[in-house]
C-alpha positions in Angstrom: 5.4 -14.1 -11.4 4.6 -16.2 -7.9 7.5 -17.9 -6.7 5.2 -20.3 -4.7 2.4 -21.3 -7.2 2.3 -24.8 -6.5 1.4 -23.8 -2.6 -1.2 -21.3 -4.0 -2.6 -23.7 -6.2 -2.6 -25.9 -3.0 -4.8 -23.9 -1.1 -7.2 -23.8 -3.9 -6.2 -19.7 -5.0 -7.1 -18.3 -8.5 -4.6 -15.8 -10.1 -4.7 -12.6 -11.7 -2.2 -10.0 -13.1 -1.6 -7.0 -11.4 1.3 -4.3 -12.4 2.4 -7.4 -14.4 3.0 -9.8 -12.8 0.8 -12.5 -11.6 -0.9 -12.7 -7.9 -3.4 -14.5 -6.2 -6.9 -13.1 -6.5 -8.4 -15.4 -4.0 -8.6 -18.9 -2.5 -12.5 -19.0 -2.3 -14.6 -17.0 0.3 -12.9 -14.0 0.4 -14.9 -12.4 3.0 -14.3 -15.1 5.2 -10.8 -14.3 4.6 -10.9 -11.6 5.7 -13.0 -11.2 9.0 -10.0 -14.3 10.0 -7.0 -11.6 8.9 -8.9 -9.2 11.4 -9.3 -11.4 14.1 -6.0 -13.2 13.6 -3.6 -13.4 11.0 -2.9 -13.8 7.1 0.0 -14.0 5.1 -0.2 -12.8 1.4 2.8 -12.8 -1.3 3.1 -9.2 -2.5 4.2 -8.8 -6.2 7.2 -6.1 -5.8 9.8 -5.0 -8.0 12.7 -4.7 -5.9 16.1 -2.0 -7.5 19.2 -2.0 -5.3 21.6 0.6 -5.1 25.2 0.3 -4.0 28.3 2.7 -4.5 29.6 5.8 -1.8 27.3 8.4 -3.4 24.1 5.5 -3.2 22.0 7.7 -0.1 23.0 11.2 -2.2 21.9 10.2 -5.5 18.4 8.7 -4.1 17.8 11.5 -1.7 18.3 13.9 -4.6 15.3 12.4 -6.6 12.6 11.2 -3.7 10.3 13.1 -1.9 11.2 12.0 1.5 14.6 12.1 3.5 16.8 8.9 2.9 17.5 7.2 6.4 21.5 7.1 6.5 21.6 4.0 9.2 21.7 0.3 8.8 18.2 -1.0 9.9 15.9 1.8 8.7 13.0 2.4 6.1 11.4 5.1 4.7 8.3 5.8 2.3 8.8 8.3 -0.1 7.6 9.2 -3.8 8.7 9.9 -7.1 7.3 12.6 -8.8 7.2 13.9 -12.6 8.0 18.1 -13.2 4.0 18.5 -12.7 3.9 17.3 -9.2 2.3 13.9 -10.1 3.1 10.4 -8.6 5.1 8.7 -10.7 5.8 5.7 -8.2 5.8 5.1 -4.7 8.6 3.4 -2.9 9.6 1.7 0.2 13.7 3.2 0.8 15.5 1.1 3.2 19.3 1.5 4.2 20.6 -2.2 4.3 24.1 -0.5 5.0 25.9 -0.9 1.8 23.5 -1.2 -0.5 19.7 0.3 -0.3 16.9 -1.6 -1.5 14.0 0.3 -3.1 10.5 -1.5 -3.0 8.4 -0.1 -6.0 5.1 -1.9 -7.7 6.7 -4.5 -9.8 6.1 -2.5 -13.4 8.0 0.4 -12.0 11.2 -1.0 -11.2 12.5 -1.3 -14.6 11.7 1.8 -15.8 13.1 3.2 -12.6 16.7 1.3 -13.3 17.2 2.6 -17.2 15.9 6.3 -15.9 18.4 6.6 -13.3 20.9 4.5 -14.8 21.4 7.4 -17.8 21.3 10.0 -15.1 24.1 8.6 -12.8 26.9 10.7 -14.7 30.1 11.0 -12.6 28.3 9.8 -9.3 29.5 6.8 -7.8 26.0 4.2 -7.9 25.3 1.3 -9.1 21.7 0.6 -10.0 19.7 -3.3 -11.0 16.4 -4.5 -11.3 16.5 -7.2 -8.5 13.1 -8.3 -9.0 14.0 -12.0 -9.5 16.3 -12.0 -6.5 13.6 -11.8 -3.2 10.7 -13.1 -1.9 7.9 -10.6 -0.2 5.9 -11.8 2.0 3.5 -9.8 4.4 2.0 -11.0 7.7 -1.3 -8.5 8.8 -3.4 -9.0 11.6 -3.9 -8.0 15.5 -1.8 -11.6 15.9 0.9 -10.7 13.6 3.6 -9.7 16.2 3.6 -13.0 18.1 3.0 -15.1 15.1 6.5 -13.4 13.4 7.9 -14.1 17.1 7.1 -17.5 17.1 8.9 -18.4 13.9 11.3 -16.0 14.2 15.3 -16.8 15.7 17.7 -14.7 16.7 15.7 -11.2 16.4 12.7 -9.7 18.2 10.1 -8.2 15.7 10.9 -4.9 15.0 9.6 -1.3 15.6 9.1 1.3 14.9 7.8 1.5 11.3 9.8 0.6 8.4 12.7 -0.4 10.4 14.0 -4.0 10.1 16.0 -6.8 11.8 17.8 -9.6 10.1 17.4 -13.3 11.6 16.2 -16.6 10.4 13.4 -19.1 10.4 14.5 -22.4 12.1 18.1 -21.3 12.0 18.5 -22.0 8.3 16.1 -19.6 6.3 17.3 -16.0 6.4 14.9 -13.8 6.4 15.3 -9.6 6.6 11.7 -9.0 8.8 10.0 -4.9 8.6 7.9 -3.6 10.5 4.9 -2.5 8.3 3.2 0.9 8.1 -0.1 -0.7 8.5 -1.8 -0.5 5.1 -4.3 -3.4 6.5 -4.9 -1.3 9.9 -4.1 -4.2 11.5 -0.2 -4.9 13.3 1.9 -6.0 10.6 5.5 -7.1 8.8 7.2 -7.9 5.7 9.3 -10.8 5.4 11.9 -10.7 2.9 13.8 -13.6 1.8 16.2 -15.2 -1.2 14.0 -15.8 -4.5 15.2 -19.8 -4.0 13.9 -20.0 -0.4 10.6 -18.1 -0.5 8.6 -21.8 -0.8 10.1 -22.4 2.4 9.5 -19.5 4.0 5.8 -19.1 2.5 5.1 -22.7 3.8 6.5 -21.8 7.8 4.4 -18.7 7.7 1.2 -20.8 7.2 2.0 -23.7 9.3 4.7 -23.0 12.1 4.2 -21.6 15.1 0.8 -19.8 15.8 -1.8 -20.6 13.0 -2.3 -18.6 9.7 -4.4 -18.1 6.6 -3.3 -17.1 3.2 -5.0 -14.1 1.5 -5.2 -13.2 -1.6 -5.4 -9.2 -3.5 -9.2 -9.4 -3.4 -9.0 -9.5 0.3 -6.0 -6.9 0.2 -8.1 -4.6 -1.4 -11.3 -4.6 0.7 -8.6 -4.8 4.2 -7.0 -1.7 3.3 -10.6 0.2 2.0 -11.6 -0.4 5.0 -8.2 0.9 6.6 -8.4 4.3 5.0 -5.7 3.6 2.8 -5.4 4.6 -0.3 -3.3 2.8 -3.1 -0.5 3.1 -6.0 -2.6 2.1 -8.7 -6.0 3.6 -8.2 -5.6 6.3 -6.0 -1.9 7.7 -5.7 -0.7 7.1 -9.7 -0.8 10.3 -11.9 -2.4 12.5 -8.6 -0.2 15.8 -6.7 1.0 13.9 -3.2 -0.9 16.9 -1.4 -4.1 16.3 -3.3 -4.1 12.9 -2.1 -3.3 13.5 1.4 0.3 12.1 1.5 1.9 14.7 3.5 4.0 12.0 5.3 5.9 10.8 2.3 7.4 14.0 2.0 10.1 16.1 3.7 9.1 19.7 3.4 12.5 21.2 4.8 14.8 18.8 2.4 16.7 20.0 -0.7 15.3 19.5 -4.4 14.0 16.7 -5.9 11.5 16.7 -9.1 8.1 17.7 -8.8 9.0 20.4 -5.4 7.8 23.1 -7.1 4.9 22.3 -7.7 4.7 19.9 -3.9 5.5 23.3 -2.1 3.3 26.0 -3.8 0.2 23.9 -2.8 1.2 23.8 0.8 2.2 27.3 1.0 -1.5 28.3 -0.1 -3.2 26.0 2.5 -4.9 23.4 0.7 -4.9 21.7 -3.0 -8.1 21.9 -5.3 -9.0 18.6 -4.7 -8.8 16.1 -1.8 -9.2 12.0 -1.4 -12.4 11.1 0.9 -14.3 8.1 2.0 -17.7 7.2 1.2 -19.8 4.2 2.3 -23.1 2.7 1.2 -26.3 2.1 3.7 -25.9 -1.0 5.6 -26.3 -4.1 3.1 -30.1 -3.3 1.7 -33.0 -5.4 0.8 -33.6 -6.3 -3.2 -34.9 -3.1 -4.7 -33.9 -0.6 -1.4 -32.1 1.8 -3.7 -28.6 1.2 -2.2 -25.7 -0.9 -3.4 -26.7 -4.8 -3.3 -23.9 -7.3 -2.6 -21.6 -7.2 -5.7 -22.8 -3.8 -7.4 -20.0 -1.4 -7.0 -19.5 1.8 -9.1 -17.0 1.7 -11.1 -13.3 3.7 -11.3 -14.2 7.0 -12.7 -17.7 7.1 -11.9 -19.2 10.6 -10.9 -20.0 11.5 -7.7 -23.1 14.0 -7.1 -24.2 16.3 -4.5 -27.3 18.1 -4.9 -27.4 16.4 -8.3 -24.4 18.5 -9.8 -21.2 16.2 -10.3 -18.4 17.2 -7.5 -15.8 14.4 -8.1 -15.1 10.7 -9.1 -14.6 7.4 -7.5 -11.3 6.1 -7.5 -12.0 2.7 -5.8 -15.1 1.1 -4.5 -14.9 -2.5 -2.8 -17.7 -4.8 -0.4 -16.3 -4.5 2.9 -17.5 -7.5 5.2 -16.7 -6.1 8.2 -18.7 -2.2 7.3 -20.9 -4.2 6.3 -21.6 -2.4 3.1 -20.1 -0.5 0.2 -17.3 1.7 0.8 -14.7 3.7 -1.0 -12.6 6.7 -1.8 -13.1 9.7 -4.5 -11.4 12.5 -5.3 -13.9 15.8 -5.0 -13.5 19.5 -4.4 -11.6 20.1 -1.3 -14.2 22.5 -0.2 -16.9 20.5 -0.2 -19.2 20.9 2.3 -21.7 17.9 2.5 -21.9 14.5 3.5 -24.9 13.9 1.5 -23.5 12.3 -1.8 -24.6 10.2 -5.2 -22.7 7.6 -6.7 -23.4 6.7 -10.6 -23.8 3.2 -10.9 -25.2 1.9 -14.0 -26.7 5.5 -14.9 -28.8 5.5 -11.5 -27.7 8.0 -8.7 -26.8 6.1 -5.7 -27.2 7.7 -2.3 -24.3 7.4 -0.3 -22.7 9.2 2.7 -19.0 10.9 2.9 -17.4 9.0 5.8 -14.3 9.3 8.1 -11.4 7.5 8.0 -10.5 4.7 9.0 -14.0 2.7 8.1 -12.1 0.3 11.1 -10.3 1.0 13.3 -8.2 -2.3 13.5 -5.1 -3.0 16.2 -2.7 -0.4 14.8 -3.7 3.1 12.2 -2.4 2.8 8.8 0.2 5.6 7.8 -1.6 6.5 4.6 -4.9 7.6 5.9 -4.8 11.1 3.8 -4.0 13.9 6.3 -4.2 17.3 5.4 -3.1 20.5 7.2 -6.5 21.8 8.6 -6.7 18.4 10.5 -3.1 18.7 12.6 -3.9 22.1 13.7 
């Protein structure tokens, strides 16, 4: 649930439940939204589920069940995955060492689920493992302004870098806040401000009004920002998917020990490339009334085939209107060989044209982390 509702309400926002727990849709005009988060700066509340874990064997127990490498010093961050025996996402999570304790960032409905698995698989290792959800506020600050706006609130700390590293200071020398630097899911510079449960009005209110100027923004605009970033996400694209199929390559260590799901991780890279891959698609410009492109509004939906040469070669996962493409965008999962860019979308049982893009769709003041990347393209 929002810690700051009242200030949401405020700014005239509407809610909805994501992962759930309850969010901000919008606060009206969400495309003018966000054309100001690209040109300046937003601040949005993000609905995490936060688990700590403390005790000596805390960075060996994690590292033994995430994909990636656990950092071991106070101050850094890592994005790693957990996977089931097939391969398949279970979660993503944000690892950071907070030196004797690590906090692991997870979409909210995760984290508890997370705590009772691990908890009956500690055995004689020396953890200790809550749901913290209730303790901490998130907030994160996108845009090419981001840097001097978390500067100009910001005491006793520069902003941080590189990527998912952190530095602890305060806002006015009274609100503590823990600030990260971001791996750019918006394509824009940004951070994550992390703050006690009982201060995050504060803390949401000095974001919008101190220092240089902000806007809030809501998940609506989230989800068009990152579209148009290349990035994929938890819940439409990542969940229930093989890391390698979705082009996550950086959340995982390929020369660390065993952790669930390797297997399976490892025999896809060995062979070169998985069956499937994550691609971007985008619409004509936005169309006249009865062009035979995607109006303002008409999007396909999750699941809906996409077509080459009339034969069905994959699905949508996500499909958004991105203000500054200027048209219809998304992602889908097809056959990793495909070799056109001429494609069909099924929307309402009419084939679409639409065109296989790359990624980014924008490029924006910094490059997200999660654009899929897949081996053929580092060679």
């Amino acid at each position: 649930m929002t810690l700051v509702a009242d200030i949401h309400e405020a700014h005239g926002a509407t809610f909805e439940t994501r992962g759930g727990v309850e969010v901000v849709s919008n606060y009206g005009r969400p495309e003018r939204t966000h054309r100001a988060v690209r040109n300046g700066v937003g601040v949005i509340e993000h609905g995490y589920g936060v688990v700590v874990v403390e005790g000596e064997d805390r960075i060996e127990y994690v590292d033994n069940a995430v994909t990636n490498t656990v950092p071991a010093e106070d101050g850094e961050g890592v994005y790693a995955l957990l996977l089931d025996p097939d391969g398949r996402i279970e979660t993503e999570l944000y690892i950071y060492n907070a030196g004797e304790r690590l906090l692991l960032f997870t979409p909210r409905d995760r984290a508890e689920p997370l705590v009772e698995e691990w908890r009956s698989k500690t055995f004689l290792q020396r953890v200790r493992i809550r749901d913290a959800s209730d303790e901490f506020g998130v907030f994160g600050v996108h845009g090419p302004q981001s840097t001097e706006k978390v500067a100009s609130i910001l005491s006793g700390a520069g902003a941080p870098e590189p990527e998912l590293s952190f530095v602890r200071g305060s806002i006015g020398g009274e609100l503590g806040v823990t600030v990260v630097a971001s791996d750019n899911p918006t394509g824009e510079e940004g951070y994550d401000l992390i703050c006690r449960a009982q201060d995050a009005e504060d803390v949401f209110e000095a974001l919008l009004l101190y220092g240089n100027p902000a806007i809030p923004l809501g998940y609506q605009t989230w989800d068009s920002l990152t579209a148009e970033a290349g990035t994929p996400l938890f819940e439409t694209e990542l969940r229930g998917n093989v890391p390698n199929v979705v082009g996550l390559r950086h959340a995982i260590d390929f020369d660390k020990g065993c952790f669930v799901g390797q297997e399976v991780v490892s025999k896809v890279e060995n062979r070169g490339q998985p069956s499937r891959r994550l691609v971007g698609f985008r619409a004509d410009e936005r169309p006249e009334a009865g062009t035979g492109s995607l109006p303002e509004g008409v999007l396909p939906e999750t699941g809906a085939d996409v077509l080459a040469d009339g034969d069905s070669v994959g699905t949508v996962t996500r499909a958004v209107d991105a203000p500054v493409v200027g048209s219809t965008i998304g992602f889908a999962l097809v056959g990793y060989d495909l070799d056109t860019d001429e494609l069909a979308v099924v929307v309402d049982g009419e084939q679409v044209p639409v065109t296989r893009a790359t990624l980014p769709f924008v490029e924006g003041s910094a490059r997200s982390a999660r654009i899929p990347a897949y081996l053929e393209s580092e060679e």
